[in-house]
Structure formats: structure tokens, C-alpha cells
N, C-alpha and C positions, 0 to 999 in steps of 0.2 A: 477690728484689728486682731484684740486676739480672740482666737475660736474656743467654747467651750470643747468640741468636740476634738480638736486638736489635742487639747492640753489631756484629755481623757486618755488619748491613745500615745501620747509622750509618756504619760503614768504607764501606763501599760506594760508599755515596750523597755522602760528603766527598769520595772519591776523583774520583769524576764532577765536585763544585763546584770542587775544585781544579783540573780541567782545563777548566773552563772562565774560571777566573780568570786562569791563565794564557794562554789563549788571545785575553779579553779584551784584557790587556796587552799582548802580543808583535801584537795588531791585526790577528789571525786571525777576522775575522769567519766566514766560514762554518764553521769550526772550531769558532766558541764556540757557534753556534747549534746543529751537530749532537749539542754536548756537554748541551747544554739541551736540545734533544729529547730525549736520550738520560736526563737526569735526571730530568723529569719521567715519561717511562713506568717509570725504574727505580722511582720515588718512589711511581708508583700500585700499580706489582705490590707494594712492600716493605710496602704501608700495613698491612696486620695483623700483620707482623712488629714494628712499631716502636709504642714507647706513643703513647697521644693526645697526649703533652707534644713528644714528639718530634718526630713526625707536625707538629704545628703548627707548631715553630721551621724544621725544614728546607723547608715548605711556604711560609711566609714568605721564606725565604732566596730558594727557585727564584725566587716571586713577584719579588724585588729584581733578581734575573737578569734576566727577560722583562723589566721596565719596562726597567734600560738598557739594553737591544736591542731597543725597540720599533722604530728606524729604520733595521736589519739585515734586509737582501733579499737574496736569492740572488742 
């Protein structure tokens, strides 16, 4: 039921969201955008590691990322 290798790449991928939340906050934009790049490619390599339920919620999350940094330019 639950997969080690799952939960590994959940840790993962929270680790990346949380530095981009903080980086939001403290008003690091090109910080938070590299964290967000960086989330999304970790997100695509991790996708057969992680359930389809998983996969959805963190893909939604990224998603909520990118929208408030749609006006974040190098």
C-alpha cells in the first residue's frame, strides 16, 4: 500500500515547495523561479515513482506556484 519509494520522492518534491515558499516570502524572486523550475522537472522525472492521486495533488500545487509568479522575469 504505501511505497517506500513514493514517500521518498513526496519528501523530495515538498522539499523543493518549501523552498520556494520561502523564497516567495523573504521576496527572492529569481530564487523562487529557479526553485520552480527546479520543481517541475524534479515532478516530471518523479512521475512513475508517485501514485496517480499524488501525482495530481503536487501537480496542482506546482500549478498554484506558476500562476502567482506569472509577473516574475529575470
Amino acid at each position: 500500500m504505501f511505497n517506500s519509494k513514493s514517500k521518498a520522492a513526496r519528501r523530495r518534491i515538498e522539499a523543493i515547495f518549501n523552498e520556494i515558499q520561502i523564497n516567495l516570502e523573504n521576496n527572492y524572486k529569481d530564487l523562487a523561479i529557479g526553485a520552480r523550475k527546479q520543481a517541475e522537472e524534479t515532478l516530471a522525472s518523479l512521475k512513475d515513482e508517485l501514485s496517480d492521486k499524488d501525482y495530481a495533488k503536487l501537480k496542482v500545487r506546482l500549478d498554484d506556484y506558476t500562476k502567482r509568479m506569472e509577473g516574475y522575469h529575470h
